[in-house]
Every structure is written in structure tokens, then in C-alpha cells.
N, C-alpha and C positions, 0 to 999 in steps of 0.2 A: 431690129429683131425682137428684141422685148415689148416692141409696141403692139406688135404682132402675134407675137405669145400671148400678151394679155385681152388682146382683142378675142384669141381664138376659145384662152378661156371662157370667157363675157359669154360668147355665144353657147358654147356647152353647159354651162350653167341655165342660159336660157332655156335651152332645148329639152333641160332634165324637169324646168318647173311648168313649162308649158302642159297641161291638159288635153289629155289625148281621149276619143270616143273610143268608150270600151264596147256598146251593146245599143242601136237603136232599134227602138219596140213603134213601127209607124215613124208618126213625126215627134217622138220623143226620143230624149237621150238618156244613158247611163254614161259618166264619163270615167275617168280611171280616178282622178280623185273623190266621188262620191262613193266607188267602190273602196278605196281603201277607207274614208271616212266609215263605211257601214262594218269593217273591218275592225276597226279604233272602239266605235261607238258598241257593237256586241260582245267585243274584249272586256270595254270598260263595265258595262252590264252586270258582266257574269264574272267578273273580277278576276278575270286569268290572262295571262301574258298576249300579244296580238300573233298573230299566227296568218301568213301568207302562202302559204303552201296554195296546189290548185284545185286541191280538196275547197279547202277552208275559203278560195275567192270563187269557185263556181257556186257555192252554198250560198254566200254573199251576195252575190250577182241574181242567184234564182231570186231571192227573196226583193231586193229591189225590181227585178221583171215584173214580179205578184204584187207587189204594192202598188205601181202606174199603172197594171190592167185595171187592180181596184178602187183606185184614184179616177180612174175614167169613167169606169160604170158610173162611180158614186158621184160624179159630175153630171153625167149625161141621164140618169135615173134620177135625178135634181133630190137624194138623198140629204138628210139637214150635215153638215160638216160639223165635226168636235167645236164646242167653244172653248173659251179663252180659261172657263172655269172647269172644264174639263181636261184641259192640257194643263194646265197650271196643276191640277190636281194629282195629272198624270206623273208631272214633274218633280211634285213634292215626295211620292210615292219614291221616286226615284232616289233622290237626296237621302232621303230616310233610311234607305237600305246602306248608307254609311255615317259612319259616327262622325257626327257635326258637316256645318258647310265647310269648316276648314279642310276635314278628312277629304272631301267633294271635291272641292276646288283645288287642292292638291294632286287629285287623283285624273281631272281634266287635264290640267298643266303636264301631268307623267304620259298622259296618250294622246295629248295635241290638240285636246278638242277645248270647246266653246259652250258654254251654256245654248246660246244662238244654236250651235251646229246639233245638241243633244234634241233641241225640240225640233228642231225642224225631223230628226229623224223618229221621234216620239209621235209628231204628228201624223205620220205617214202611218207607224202601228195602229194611232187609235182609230183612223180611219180605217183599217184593216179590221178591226175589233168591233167597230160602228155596222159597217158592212155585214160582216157574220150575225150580227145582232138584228138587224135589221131584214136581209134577205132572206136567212137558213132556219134563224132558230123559229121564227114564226108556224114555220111548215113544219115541225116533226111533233107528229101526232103518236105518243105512246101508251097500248090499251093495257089495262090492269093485268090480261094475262103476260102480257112481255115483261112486266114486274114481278108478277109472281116467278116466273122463267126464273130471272136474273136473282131474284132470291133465294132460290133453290142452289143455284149454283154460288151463291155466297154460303151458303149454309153447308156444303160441302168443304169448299175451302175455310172455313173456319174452323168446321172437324176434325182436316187434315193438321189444323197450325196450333189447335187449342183443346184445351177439357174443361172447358168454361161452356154451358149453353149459348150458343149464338144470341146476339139482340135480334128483339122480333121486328116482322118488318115495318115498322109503322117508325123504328131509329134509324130504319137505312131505307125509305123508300126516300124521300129528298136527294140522295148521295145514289143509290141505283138510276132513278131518272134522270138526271146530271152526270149522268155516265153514257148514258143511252143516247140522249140528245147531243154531247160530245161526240159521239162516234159517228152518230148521221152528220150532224153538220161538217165534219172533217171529211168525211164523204162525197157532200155536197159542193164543201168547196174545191176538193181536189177538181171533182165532175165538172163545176165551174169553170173553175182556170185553167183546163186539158180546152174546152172551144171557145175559150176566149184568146188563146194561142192559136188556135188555128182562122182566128179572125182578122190578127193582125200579123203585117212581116215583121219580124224579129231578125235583127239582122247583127251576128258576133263576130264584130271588128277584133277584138281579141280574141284568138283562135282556141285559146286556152280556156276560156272560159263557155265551149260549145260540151 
């Protein structure tokens, strides 16, 4: 009887670490542990507690969905992929937003993760960040009166916040057009990834996560 007991644990144990497919997009997967690892790994980011709710794992899940559509284009559009010195660099940036490697490696150890498991999901951003660079921002053409526009209405809300004369615009046309090109290209890519889902079957093995 207790051989049996312990057998039956063995197997439930197995059954709880076994990987189950959460979401296949075509002939790729999202599994349930990549989704909690992107879970862990945006917790650890933004330095707040991990949070499983189905808010917080469909949010999860979209953005792994957007990263393998973007992963695919930037394959099959034989785009250059991040180097070693760009991820590395990516990585350092990372590290740096905490005090020492020990604070780092401490903080990995707290949410389970791996240096390994941080790039691998770093690299998927910079490819996502490659991509926007490469496809969106090239195309947004902004004519001096769309600056002029956007300055005017800085000049308003400055009015409203200050009794200082506004900076003229030759201090904020940089940060006005870097606003403007942010707002097309977030545009662009939404426009993007709306038929590029509709190019591939997505298919949510986890119901929860539709």
C-alpha cells in the first residue's frame, strides 16, 4: 500500500512539472512554462512582485504572440539579427538598473530565473526593437508644418503649467519629432501585427488566455 502511495505521488508530481502548450501561432509554440517565465522575467524588470492573474497572463501571452510574428518577418525579410554586442549590451543595461551583480543575482535566485533565461527573453525584445527600427521608423516622413502644429500646442500647455516663457522651438523640436515618429510607428506596428494575425492560425490551447 505505501508502495502504491508513493508510486501515485511520483506520478503527480510528474504530471505538475510536465509542460503543457499554452498557444500555437502556425507551426510554433508558446508553452505554459515560457509564459510563466515571461511572467518572472517582466516582474523581475520592473521590480514588482510576479503576478498571475488572467489579466496579467493574457498581457503575457499577447506579447510573446508579437515577438514570434516578429521573429518570423525578421527571418523571412532576411533582416541582420542583434549581435552578441548588442545583447551583451542589452544585458549590461539591465544589470545596471540594480546595485551590483550581487543585488542581480540575488534578485534572479528570488524569481527563478537564469542569466541564460534573461537573454534569451532580451533577445526576442531586441529583435522586436530591431524590427521597429528597421521597417517603421524609416517611413515616417514629418513636414515642418506638423512641428510647427505640435509646438503650438506645447506652447499652450506650457501656459497652462508655467509663467516662465515657453523654450523656443529649436529646444524641443528633437523631443517634438521623436514624439511624432513614436506615435506613427506605434501605429504602424499595431496596423502590422492586426494582418499578420490574420495570416497565421493562432490557436489557445489555454482558454484563458483567448
Amino acid at each position: 500500500m505505501k508502495f502504491l502511495l508513493a508510486c501515485l505521488l511520483a506520478l503527480q508530481l510528474h504530471a505538475e512539472l510536465v509542460d503543457k502548450l499554452a498557444i500555437t501561432i502556425g507551426q510554433q509554440v508558446i508553452t505554459e512554462l515560457q509564459l510563466d517565465e515571461e511572467l518572472r522575467v517582466t516582474a523581475l524588470l520592473n521590480k514588482q512582485p510576479v503576478v498571475r492573474d488572467t489579466a496579467t497572463r493574457r498581457a503575457a501571452a499577447d506579447r510573446l504572440v508579437q515577438q514570434l510574428l516578429i521573429k518570423k518577418e525578421m527571418d523571412m525579410s532576411r533582416y541582420p539579427p542583434p549581435t552578441d554586442a548588442e545583447l551583451n549590451k542589452y544585458y549590461e543595461g539591465v544589470v545596471s538598473q540594480f546595485a551590483g551583480n550581487a543585488t542581480f543575482e540575488a534578485a534572479l535566485k528570488s524569481y527563478e530565473l537564469t542569466p541564460s533565461t534573461i537573454k534569451n527573453h532580451l533577445t526576442l525584445q531586441l529583435i522586436t526593437l530591431l524590427f521597429i527600427q528597421y521597417r517603421f521608423r524609416p517611413a515616417v516622413d514629418i513636414s515642418d508644418q506638423e512641428i510647427a502644429n505640435a509646438y503650438q500646442r506645447e506652447i499652450q500647455n506650457w501656459t497652462a503649467m508655467h509663467s516662465t516663457p515657453p523654450p523656443p522651438l529649436r529646444d524641443l523640436r528633437d523631443q517634438i519629432v521623436e514624439t511624432i515618429t513614436s506615435q506613427r510607428v506605434d501605429y504602424a506596428l499595431s496596423a502590422w501585427l492586426e494582418e499578420a494575425r490574420k495570416r497565421v492560425d493562432i490557436l489557445y490551447l489555454d482558454k484563458d488566455l483567448e
